[in-house]
N, C-alpha and C positions, 0 to 999 in steps of 0.2 A: 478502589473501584466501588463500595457499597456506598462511600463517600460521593464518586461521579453520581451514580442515581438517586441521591439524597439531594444533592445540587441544580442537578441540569434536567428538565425534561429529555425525557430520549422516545423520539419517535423513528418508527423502523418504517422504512418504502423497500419495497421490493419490486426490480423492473431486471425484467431478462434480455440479455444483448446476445447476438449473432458473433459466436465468435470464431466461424468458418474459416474467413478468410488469413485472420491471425494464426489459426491452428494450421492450416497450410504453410502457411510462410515457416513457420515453426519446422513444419516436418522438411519443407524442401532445405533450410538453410542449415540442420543440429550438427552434419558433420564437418561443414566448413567455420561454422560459428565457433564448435567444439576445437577445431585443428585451429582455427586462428589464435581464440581466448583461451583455452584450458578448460574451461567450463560451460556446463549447460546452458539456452537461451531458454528460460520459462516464459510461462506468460506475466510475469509481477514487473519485470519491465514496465513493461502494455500497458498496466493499470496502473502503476507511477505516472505515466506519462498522459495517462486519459487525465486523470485528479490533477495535477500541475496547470493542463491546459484547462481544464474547470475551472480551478484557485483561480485562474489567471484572467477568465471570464466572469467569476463570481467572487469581486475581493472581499464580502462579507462573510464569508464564510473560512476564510483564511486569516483569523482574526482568535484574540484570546480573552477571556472575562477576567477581569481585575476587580474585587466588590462589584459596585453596580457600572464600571466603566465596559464598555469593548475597546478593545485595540484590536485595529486593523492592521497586520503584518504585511510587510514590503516584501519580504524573502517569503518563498515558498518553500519549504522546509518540512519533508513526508516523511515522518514515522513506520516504519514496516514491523507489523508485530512477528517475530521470531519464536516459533514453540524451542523450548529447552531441552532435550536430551534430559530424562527423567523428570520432568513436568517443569512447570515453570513457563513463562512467558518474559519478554525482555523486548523493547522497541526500540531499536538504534534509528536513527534518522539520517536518509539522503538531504542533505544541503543545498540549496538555490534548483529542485529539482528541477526547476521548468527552467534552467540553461542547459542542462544536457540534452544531448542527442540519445536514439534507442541505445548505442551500444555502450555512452558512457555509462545510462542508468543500468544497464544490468552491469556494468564492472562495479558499480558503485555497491546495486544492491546485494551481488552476489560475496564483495568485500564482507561487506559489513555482518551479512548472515553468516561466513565463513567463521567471525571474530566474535559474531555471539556464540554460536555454540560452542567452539572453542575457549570460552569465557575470555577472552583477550580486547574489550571496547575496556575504549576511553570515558571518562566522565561524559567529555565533551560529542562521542557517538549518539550521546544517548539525550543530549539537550538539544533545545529550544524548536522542536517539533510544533509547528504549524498546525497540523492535519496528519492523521493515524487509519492505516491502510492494514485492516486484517484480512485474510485467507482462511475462511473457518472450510473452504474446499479441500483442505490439503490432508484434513481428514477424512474426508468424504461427505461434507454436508453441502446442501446446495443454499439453505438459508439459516439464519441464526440473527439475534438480536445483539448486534457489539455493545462497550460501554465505554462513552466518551474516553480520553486521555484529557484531564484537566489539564489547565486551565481552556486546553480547545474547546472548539465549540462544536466538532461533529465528525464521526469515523464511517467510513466507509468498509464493508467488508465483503469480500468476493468468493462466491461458492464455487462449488464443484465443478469444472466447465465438463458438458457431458454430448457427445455425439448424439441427436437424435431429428425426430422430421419434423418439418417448419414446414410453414406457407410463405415463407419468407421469400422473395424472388431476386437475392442477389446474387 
């Protein structure tokens, strides 16, 4: 990682989104979701699937640095960084994430988070990530500065989603 910010510029934006209506859906759907799947619906679906439709609108940025070359990647392929049970971090990656629908990508993400902390990922869980998707919310921060996953070119990371009053009129 000292490495990433020795390499890459890293510039941090911070923009706040309305996430009302998600957190709704969320509350009315967690015990049919729950009885369907086995498991909880988070919001890290959401934001798989917001970053996918991004990649998929902005193919530069889904793309990797080789020396002075870019490769532009075909596959969308998101990293979701996992904290470890007694520290550590680990980032298994959803594959072709922008062909799943919402409920593949939470069976997929909640797989693969299931088999990091578990320590049970494959080599291959843990390759050819695209784009890297942190959650510095899940400790309770709303913002923080990520650091690239090399060879990418840029992470996204999502805060705390926190109930409070907007002027927002949706």
């Amino acid at each position: 990682m000292v490495r990433s910010v020795q390499t890459s510029p890293h510039v941090t934006s911070i923009h706040e989104v309305d996430m009302t209506r998600i957190a709704r859906f969320l509350k009315s759907a967690k015990e049919k979701f729950q009885s369907k799947e086995g498991f909880n619906l988070t919001f890290t679906p959401f934001f798989v699937a917001a970053a996918a439709k991004a990649l998929r609108g902005f193919p530069n940025v889904n793309a990797s640095v080789d020396g002075t070359n870019i490769l532009l990647k075909r596959r969308i392929n998101i990293g979701v960084a996992v904290a470890l049970e007694g520290g550590g971090l680990i980032v298994p990656v959803v594959k072709n994430a922008d062909t799943m629908n919402l409920v593949g990508l939470a069976r997929t993400v909640n797989d693969l988070v299931a088999r990091a902390r578990g320590r049970k990922l494959a080599p291959d869980d843990v390759a050819g990530g695209t784009f890297t998707i942190t959650n510095l919310g899940s400790a309770g921060s709303l913002t923080g500065t990520p650091i690239i996953n090399q060879p990418q070119v840029a992470i996204m990371s999502t805060g705390a989603v926190k109930k409070r009053p907007s002027s927002s009129t949706t």
